[in-house]
C-alpha positions in Angstrom: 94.4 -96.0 -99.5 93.7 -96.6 -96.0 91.8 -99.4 -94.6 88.2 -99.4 -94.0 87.6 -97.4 -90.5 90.9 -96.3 -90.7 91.5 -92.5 -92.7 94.8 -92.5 -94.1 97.5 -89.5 -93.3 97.7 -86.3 -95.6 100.3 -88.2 -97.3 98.7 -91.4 -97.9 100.3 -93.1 -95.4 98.6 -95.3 -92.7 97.8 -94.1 -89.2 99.1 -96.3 -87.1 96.6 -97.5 -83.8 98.6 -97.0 -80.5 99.3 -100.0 -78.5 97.2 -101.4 -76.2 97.7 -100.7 -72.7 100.3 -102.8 -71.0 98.4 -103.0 -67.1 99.8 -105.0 -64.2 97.5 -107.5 -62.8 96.9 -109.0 -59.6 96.3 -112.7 -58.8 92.5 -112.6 -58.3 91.6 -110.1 -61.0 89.2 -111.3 -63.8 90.3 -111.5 -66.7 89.4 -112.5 -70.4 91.8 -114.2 -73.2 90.8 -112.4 -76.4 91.2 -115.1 -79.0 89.8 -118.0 -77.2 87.3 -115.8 -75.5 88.1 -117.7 -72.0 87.7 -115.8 -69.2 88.2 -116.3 -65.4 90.1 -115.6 -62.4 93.9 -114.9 -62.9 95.7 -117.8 -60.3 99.1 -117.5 -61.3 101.9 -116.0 -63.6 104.6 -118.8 -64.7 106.4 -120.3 -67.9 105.9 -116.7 -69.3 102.4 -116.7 -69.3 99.2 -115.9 -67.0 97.3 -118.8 -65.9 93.4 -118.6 -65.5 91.1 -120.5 -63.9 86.9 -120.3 -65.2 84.0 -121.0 -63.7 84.0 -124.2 -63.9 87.3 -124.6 -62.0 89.6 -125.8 -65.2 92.5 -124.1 -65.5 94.9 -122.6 -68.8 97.6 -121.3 -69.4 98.2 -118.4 -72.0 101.3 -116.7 -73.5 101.7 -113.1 -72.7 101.7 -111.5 -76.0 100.7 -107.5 -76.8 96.8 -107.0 -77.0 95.6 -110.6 -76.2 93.7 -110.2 -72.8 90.4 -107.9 -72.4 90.0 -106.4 -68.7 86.5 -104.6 -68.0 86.1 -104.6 -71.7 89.5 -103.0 -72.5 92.2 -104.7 -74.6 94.9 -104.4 -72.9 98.7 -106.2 -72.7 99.0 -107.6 -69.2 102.2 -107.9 -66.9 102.3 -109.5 -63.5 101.7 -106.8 -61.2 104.6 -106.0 -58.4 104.2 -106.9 -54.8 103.5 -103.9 -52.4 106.2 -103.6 -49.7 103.9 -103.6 -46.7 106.1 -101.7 -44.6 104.5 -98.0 -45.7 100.9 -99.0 -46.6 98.5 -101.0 -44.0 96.0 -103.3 -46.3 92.8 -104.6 -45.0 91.6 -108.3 -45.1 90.5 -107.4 -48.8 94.1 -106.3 -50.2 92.5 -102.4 -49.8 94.6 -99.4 -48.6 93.4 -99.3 -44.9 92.9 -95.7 -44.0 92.2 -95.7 -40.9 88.7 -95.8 -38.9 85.9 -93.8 -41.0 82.0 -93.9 -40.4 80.0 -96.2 -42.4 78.3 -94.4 -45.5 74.9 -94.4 -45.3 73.8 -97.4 -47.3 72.9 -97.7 -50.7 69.7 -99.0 -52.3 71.6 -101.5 -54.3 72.5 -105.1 -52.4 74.6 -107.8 -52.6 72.8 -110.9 -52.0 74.6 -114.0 -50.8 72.9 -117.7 -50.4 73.2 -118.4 -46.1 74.7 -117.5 -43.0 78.0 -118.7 -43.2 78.5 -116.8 -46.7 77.5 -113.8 -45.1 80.4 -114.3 -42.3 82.8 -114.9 -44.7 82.3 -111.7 -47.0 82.2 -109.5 -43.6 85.0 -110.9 -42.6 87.1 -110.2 -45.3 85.4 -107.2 -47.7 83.8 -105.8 -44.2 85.7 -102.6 -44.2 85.2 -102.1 -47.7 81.6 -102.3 -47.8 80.7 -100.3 -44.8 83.2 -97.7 -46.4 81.0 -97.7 -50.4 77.9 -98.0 -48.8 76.4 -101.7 -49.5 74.2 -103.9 -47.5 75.0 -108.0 -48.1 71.6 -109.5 -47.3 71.1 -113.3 -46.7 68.6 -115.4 -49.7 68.4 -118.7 -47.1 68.4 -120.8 -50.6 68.0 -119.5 -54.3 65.0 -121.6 -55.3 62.7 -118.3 -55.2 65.7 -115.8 -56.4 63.4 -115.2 -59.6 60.4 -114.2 -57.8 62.4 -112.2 -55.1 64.2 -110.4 -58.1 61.3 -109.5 -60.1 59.4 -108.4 -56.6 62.5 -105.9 -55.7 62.1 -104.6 -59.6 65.7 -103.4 -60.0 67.0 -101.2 -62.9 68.8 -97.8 -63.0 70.1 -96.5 -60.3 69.4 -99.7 -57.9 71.1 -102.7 -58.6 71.7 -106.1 -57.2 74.5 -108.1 -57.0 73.9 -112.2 -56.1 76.8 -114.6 -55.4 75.8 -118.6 -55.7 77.5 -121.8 -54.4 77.8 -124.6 -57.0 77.1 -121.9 -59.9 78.6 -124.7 -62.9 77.4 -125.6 -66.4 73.9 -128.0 -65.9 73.5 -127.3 -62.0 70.5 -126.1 -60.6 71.7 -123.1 -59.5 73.2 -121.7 -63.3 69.7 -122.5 -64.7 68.2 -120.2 -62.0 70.8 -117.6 -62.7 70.3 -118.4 -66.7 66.5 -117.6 -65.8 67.1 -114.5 -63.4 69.4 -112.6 -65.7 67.3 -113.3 -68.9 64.0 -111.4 -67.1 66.6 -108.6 -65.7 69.6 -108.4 -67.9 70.2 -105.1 -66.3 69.9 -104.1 -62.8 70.9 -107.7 -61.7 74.4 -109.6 -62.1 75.3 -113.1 -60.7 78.6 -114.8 -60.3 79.5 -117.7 -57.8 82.1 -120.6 -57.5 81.5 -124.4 -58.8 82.1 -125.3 -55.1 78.9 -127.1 -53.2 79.4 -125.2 -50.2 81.4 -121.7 -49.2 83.6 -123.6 -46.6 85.1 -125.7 -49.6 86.3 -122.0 -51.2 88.2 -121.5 -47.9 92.1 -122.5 -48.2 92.0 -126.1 -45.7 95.1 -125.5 -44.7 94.0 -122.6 -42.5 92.4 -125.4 -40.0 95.5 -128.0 -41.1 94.1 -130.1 -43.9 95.7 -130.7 -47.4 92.7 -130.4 -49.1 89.1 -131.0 -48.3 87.4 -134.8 -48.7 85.3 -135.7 -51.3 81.5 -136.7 -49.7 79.5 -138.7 -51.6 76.7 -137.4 -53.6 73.2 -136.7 -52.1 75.2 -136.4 -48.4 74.9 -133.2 -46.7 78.4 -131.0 -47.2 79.5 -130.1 -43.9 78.3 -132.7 -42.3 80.2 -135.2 -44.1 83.5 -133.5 -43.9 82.9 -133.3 -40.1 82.5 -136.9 -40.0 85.1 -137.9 -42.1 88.0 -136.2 -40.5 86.3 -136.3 -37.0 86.7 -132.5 -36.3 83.3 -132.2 -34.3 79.7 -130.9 -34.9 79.4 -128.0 -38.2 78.5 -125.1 -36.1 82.0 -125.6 -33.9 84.4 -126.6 -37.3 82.8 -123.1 -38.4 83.7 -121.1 -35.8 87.2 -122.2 -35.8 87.2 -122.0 -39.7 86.1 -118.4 -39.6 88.3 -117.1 -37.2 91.5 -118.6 -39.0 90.9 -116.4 -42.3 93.1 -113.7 -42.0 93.0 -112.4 -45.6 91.9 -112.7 -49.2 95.0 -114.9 -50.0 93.1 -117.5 -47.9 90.2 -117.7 -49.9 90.4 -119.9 -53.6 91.0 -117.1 -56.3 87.0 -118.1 -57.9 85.5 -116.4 -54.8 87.8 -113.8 -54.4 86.7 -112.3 -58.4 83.1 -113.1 -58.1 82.5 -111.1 -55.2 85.4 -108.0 -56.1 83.3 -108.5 -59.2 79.7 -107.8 -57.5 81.2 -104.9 -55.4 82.0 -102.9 -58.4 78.8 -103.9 -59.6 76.6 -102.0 -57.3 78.9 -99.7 -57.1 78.9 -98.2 -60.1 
């Protein structure tokens, strides 16, 4: 007899289910252990196993073993993928194959909607090329206090989608219960993803403008400002600038920012 779900061969012998895929994965794709159901950004491969890092910035460490990862809803077996040589393919800031300059496409309806200025800067800067060349507009929310209103005005659903990325998005903060509220009225036509970080700079590797790692500020104490005072590097708008220009690729962004907005591309993409 075969199992249930499972027809047995002419001979009454099992059919056995092929493997799962084995796929290579980069650092910064988002992936999902199967038996623990923990998911997050891949940071590292080490001590024979992957390590991933979840919203909420903890980290784990699982064993690579056939089957026990899902990726886009696939179960698949997962290998560390191989480094490119860069010598015969040009990459842009995002990791993609650069070929060469191309007119923008003309835009989509859908949008990816990000919380201020300086997160704005920062995707352009990075997944500029890659945008202009799918077609998709970032757009700037100045806050997401009135992201449920603004969602339910824009009505989206089939064929137009949005895509929002949120600073700070942890368990109990402001900003997951907004998400929580959003995607319960519009569980299809809207995703949102972010990074447990208080403010974009912080997902932006310090070493790039020589630090170690960036201060703690108090509680209550405006972000930037604080981290300009304590390490005495000048007024916000000047620390940005040099900040900005010093990011030459994804790999100087924290892996949490890098999946959440790869994430929302293929979002409205699809």
């Amino acid at each position: 007899m075969g199992v249930l779900g499972e027809p047995p061969n002419i001979d009454g012998t099992r059919r056995r289910q092929p493997p799962p895929p084995t796929v290579p994965v980069e650092v910064g794709r988002v992936l999902q252990h199967r038996a623990t159901r923990f998911s997050g950004v891949v940071t590292d491969f080490r001590d024979g196993g992957v390590e991933i890092e979840g919203a909420s910035g903890d980290r784990r460490l699982f064993r690579l073993i056939d089957g026990g990862f899902s990726l886009g809803g696939q179960i698949v077996s997962v290998r560390m993928a191989r480094p490119v040589v860069e010598t015969t393919i040009k990459r842009t800031a995002s990791g993609s194959i650069d070929t060469g300059p191309q007119k923008a496409r003309v835009a989509r309806a859908s949008r990816i909607w990000v919380e201020g200025i300086h997160d704005a800067a920062l995707v352009e800067r990075v997944w500029g090329d890659d945008l202009r060349h799918e077609g998709v507009v970032v757009e700037r929310l100045d806050g997401a206090d009135d992201l449920l209103q603004r969602i339910t005005d824009e009505q989206p659903g089939g064929g137009y989608r949005i895509g929002v990325l949120l600073d700070h998005l942890v368990p109990g903060s402001k900003e997951q219960r907004i998400a929580d509220s959003v995607m319960a009225e519009h569980p299809d036509g809207v995703l949102i993803v972010g990074t447990p970080f208080i403010d974009i700079w912080e997902a932006i590797d310090p070493r790039r403008i020589g630090l170690s790692a960036w201060p703690k500020i108090p509680k209550g104490q405006p972000w930037k400002e604080g981290v300009c005072s304590v390490l005495g590097l000048g007024e916000p708008p000047d620390v940005w600038r040099q900040l900005l220009g010093s990011i030459r690729t994804y790999a100087d962004l924290h892996p949490t920012l890098v999946g959440s907005v790869e994430r929302l591309i293929d979002f409205v993409c699809e």
